[in-house]
N, C-alpha and C positions, 0 to 999 in steps of 0.2 A: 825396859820396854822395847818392845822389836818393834823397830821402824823401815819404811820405806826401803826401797834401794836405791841407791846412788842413781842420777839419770832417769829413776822414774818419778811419779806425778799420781797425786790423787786429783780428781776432779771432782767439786762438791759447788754447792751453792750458786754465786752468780757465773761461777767458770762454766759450770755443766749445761746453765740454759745460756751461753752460749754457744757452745758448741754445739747442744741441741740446734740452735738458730742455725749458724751453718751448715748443717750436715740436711736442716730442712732447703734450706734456699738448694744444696747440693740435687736435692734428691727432685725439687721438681724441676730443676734445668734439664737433667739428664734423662726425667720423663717425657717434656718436651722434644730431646733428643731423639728420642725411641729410642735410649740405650736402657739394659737391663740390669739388675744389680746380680755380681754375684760374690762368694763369699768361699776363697780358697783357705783349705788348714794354715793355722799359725804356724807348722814348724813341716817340713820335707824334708828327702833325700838331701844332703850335703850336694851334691852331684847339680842335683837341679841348678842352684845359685853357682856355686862353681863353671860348669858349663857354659852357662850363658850368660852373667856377667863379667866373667874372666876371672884365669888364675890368675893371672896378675894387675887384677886391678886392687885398687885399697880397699876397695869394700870386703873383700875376698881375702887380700891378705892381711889386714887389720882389721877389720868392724865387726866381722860375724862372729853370733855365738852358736860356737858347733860343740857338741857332745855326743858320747856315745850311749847311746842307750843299755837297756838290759837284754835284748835281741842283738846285742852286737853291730847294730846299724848307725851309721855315721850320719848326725840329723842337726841340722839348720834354721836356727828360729828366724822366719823370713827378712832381710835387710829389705828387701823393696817386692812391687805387687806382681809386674808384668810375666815372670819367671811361673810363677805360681798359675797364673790365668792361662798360661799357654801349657801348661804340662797339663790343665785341665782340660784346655781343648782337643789338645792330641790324643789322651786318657779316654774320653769322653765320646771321641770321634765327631765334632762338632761337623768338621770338614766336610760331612757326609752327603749333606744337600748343601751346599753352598750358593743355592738362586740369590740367596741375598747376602749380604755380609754380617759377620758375626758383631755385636754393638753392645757393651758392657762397660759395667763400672764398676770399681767395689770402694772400699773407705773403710779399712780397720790399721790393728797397732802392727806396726815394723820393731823391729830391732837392730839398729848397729852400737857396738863397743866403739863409741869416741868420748872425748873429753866434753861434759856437760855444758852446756853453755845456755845462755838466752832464745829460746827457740829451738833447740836444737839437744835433743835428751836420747837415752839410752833406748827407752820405748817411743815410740813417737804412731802418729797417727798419720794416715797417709790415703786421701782422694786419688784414685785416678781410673782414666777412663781407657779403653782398647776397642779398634775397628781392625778385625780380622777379617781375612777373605777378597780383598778390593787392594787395587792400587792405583784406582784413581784418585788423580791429581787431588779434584774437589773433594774428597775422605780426606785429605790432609787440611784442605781449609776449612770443614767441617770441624775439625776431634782442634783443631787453634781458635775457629772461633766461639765454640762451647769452653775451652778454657779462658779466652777472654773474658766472655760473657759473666761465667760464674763470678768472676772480682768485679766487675762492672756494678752485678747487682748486687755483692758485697758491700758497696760502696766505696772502691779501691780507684784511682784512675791510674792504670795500665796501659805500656806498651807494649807489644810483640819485637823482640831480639829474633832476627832470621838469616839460618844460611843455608845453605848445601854442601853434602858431604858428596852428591855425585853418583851413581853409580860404582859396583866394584871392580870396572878397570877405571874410572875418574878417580875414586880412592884411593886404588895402588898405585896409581902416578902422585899423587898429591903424598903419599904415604913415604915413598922413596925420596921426593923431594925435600921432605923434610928430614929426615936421615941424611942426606946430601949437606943440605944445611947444621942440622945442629951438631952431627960430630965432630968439628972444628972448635965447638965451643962446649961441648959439653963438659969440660971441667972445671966451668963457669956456673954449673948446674948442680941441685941438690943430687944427694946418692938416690932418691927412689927415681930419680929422670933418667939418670943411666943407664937401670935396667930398663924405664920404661924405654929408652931409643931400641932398643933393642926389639921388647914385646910387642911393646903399638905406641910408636912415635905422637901420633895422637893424643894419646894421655898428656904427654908435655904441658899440651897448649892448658890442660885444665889444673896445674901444678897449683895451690895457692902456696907457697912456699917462696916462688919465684914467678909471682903473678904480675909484679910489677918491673920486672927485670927487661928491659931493652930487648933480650934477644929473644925472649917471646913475643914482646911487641911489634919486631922484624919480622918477623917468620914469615915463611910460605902462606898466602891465602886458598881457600880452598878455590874459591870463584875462580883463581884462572886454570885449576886444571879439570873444569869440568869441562867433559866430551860435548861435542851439540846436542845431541838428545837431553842430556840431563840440565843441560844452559835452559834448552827449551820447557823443560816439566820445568824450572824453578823459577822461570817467566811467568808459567800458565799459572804457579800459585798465585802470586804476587796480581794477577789481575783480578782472578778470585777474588784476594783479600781486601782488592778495590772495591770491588762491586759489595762486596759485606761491611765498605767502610770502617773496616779494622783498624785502628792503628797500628805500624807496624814503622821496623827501620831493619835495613840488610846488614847484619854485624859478619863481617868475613872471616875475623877472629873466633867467633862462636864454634864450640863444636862440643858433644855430648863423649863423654868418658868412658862409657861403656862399650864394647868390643862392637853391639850388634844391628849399631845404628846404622842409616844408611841415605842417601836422600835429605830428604828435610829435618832439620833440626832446631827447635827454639826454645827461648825461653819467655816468664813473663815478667818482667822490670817494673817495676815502678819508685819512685823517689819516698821515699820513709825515712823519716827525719830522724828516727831512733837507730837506723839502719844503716843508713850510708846512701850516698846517690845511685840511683838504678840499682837498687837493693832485685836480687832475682827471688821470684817468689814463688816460681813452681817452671817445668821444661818436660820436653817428649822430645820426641821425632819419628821417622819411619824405621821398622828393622823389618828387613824384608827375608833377610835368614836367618832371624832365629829359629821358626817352626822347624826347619828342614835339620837346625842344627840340633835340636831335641828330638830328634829322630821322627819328626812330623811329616807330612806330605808339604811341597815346596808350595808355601802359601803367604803371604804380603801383608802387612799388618803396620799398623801405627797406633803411637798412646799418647799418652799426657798426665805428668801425677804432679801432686802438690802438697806440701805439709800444712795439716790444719793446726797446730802449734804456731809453726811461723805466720799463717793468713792470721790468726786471731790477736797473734802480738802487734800484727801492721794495722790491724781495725781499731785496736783502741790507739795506736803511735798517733792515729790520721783522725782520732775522737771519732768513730763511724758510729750512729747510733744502732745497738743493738736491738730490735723487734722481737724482746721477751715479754715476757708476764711479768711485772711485777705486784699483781694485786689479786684478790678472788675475787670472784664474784658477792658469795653468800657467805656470813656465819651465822651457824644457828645456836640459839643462845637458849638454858630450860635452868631448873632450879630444884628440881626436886626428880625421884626415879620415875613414876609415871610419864614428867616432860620429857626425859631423856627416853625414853620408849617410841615416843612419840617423833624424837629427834634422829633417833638410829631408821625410822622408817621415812619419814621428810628426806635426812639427806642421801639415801638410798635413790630415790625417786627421782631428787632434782637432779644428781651425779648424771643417771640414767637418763636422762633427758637434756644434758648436755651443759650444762651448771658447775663450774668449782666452786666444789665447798669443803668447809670444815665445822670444826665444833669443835665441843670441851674434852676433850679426853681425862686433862689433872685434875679433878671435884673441884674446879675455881668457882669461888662465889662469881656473882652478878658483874659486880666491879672490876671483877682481875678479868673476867670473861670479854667485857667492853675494850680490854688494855689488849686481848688478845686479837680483838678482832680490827681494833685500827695497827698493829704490828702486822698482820694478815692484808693491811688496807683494804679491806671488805668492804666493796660496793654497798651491799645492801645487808639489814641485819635480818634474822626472823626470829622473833622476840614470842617464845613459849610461855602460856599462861594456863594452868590449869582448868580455870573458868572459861577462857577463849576456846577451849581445846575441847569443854565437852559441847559448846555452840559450833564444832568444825571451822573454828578459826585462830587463823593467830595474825601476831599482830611484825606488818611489815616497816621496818626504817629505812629511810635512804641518806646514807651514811653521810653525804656531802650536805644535802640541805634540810640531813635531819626534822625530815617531814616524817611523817607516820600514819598506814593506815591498816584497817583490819580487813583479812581477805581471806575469805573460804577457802579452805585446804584444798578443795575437789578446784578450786579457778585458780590456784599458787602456781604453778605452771606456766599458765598460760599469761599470768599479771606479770612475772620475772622474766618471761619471755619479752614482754612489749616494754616492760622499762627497760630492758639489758640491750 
C-alpha cells in the first residue's frame, strides 16, 4: 500500500472543519483589516529563499527542499511565505502607485526538512500577513495587533514578546558587541554558533541547542545599543500598543533569526499546558531591506506569520470550543423510484436556497434511512410519500420533538426557512 510521507498529514473529517474554522475566523479579521489575500507559487527560484533568508541560516542550510528540475533550474519548495510575496511585489511592480500601502495576507502549505514532531511536520500550513510601502511606526502596531487579535478570537489568551533590533547602525553596534562578547566563550558553544559568530552573531541568541545555557542568558541586550531615534520609534510603539490595550511585555532577549529583520520584533506567547510555559505561537517584525535586497526599489515593510498546525494543537491543549457544523439541517427520506425523482429535485431546490441536505444514495430501506439520518443529526426529516406527492405534499419531522406535519411542496421553503 503507498502511504503518506514522513512529516506529512492528511486532513479529513473533524480535523478539516477545523481548520475550515480557522482559516474562516482568518479570513474575516484580515477583511476587517483591509488586507487582501494573495496566493504565491509553491516552489521558486532556489535564489529567492537563499537570498533573503540567509545562506547561512538553518533554514537554508538544513530544511529546504531544493531540486533540480528538467530545465536545469535550481528550485525551492517554499520554507516560509514573506520571500515569495515580495518577489511578487517587485515582479509585479506593485511599488508603482504607492498612495497607500501595499496590505496582504496569504495561508497555504510551507515546507522544511526537520525531524517530525507534535505541531511541527515536514508540510506545514502557514497564516501570514505583509504591510508593504509604509514605515510608520502605527503599521507596526497595526500588522501586532491583527495578530493578537486573530488568537483572541480563536479563543487563545496571548501575550505580545517585544523588542528592537534598532536601526542598521543600532544593529551593527549591537552586532559587534556581541562578537566582542561571545568569542571568549565560544568554545562553550555548539559547532553551528561558531560559524554562526562569524555570519550573524545574532542567530546565537535564537540557538535552541544552547537555549538554556548562561551565556546566552548574559548576553548583550539589544535596548542599550539602540541610537535615539530608534529608542524613540520603539517608545512611540509601545504607546500605540497602549492605547489598543494589547497586551504586551519588552523581552530584550528576543530577537528574530533571519538576516532581514530590522526594527521591531515579536512574538505571540501564551501558556499551553501541552507546550511549556509561554509556548510561542507565531512572530514577525519589520525588514526594511529586504525589497532593495531582492533587487526592488528601497521600500519598508513588516509581517507576521503563524502555524495553523501548532494554533489548532493549542485550541484543543486549552479545550477551545470549535464553531463547526456538526449536524444538517434536512434528510430527505423516499421508498420507491418515483419518490427518489422527486427527492433528487426537493434536495436540489432546498441545497439552492440555502439548506444542508442529504439523502439515500445506498437503496437503504425506511429503517436503515432513519439510522442514517440521526448519524447525519438531521434537524428535520422530509418524509416522501407517493400519495402526499401526487396531493403536492410531503410530510415534515422535527427530529427532536418528533412532531410531524404535512406541507405543500410550493410553501417547503419557506416552512424550513421559519423553523430553521
Amino acid at each position: 500500500m503507498i502511504t503518506k510521507q514522513k512529516g506529512t498529514y492528511d486532513v479529513v473529517g473533524m480535523d478539516a472543519k477545523k481548520r475550515k474554522y480557522v482559516c474562516d475566523v482568518i479570513d474575516a479579521i484580515c477583511e476587517k483589516y483591509n488586507y487582501t489575500y494573495i496566493e504565491t507559487p509553491i516552489f521558486e527560484s532556489s535564489e529567492l529563499f537563499h537570498r533573503s533568508v540567509g545562506e547561512s541560516s538553518d533554514i537554508v542550510t538544513k530544511e529546504t527542499y531544493d531540486f533540480v528540475d528538467r530545465g536545469e533550474r535550481n528550485i525551492t519548495l517554499r520554507p516560509e511565505g514573506t520571500a515569495g510575496v515580495v518577489r511578487s511585489f517587485i515582479e509585479n511592480k506593485m511599488y508603482g502607485n504607492l498612495s497607500e500601502p501595499v496590505k496582504v495576507y496569504y495561508n497555504g502549505p510551507m515546507f522544511r526538512y526537520e525531524r517530525p514532531q507534535s505541531g511541527r511536520n515536514r508540510q506545514f500550513t502557514q497564516f501570514g500577513i505583509e504591510v508593504i510601502g509604509t514605515d510608520d511606526v502605527m503599521s507596526d502596531a497595526e500588522v501586532i495587533s491583527l495578530a493578537y487579535n486573530t488568537y483572541k478570537l480563536l479563543g487563545i489568551d496571548v501575550k505580545v514578546q517585544l523588542n528592537s533590533l534598532g536601526d542598521n547602525e543600532s544593529r551593527d553596534n549591537y552586532r559587534k558587541a556581541l562578537m566582542e562578547y561571545f568569542k571568549p566563550n565560544i568554545d562553550s558553544l555548539c559547532e553551528d554558533c561558531k560559524v554562526r559568530l562569524e555570519k550573524n552573531p545574532l542567530r546565537i541568541l535564537d540557538c535552541k541547542v544552547d537555549a538554556n545555557s548562561d551565556i546566552l542568558k548574559n548576553a548583550p541586550k539589544t535596548i542599550d545599543y539602540l541610537n535615539e531615534d530608534s529608542l524613540n520609534r520603539f517608545n512611540k510603539l509601545q504607546e500605540y500598543l497602549d492605547l489598543m490595550e494589547i497586551d504586551y511585555e519588552v523581552n530584550t532577549n528576543l530577537v528574530r533569526g533571519l538576516d532581514y529583520y530590522n526594527h521591531t520584533v515579536f512574538e505571540i506567547v501564551a501558556d499551553i499546558p501541552d507546550f511549556g510555559s509561554q509556548s510561542v505561537l507565531g512572530g514577525g517584525g519589520r525588514y526594511n531591506g529586504l525589497i532593495e535586497q531582492l533587487d526592488g526599489p528601497s521600500t519598508p515593510a513588516i509581517g507576521f506569520a503563524m502555524g495553523l498546525d501548532r494554533t489548532i494543537l493549542a485550541m484543543e491543549s486549552l479545550d477551545v470550543k470549535f464553531k463547526v457544523r456538526e449536524n444538517i439541517d434536512i434528510f430527505i427520506m423516499y421508498g420507491n423510484l418515483d419518490e427518489k425523482e422527486t427527492a433528487c429535485y426537493l434536495i436540489q431546490d432546498l441545497r439552492m436556497n440555502g439548506f444542508v441536505c442529504e439523502t439515500d444514495y445506498m437503496g437503504k430501506s425506511f429503517k436503515n434511512q432513519f439510522k442514517s439520518a440521526d448519524r447525519f443529526n438531521s434537524k428535520f426529516l422530509v418524509i416522501l410519500n407517493s400519495d402526499d406527492i401526487k396531493n403536492y405534499k410531503v410530510k415534515v419531522k422535527d427530529n427532536e420533538t418528533k412532531e410531524e406535519e404535512l406541507v405543500s411542496i410550493n410553501d417547503l421553503v419557506d416552512y424550513l426557512d421559519m423553523k430553521l
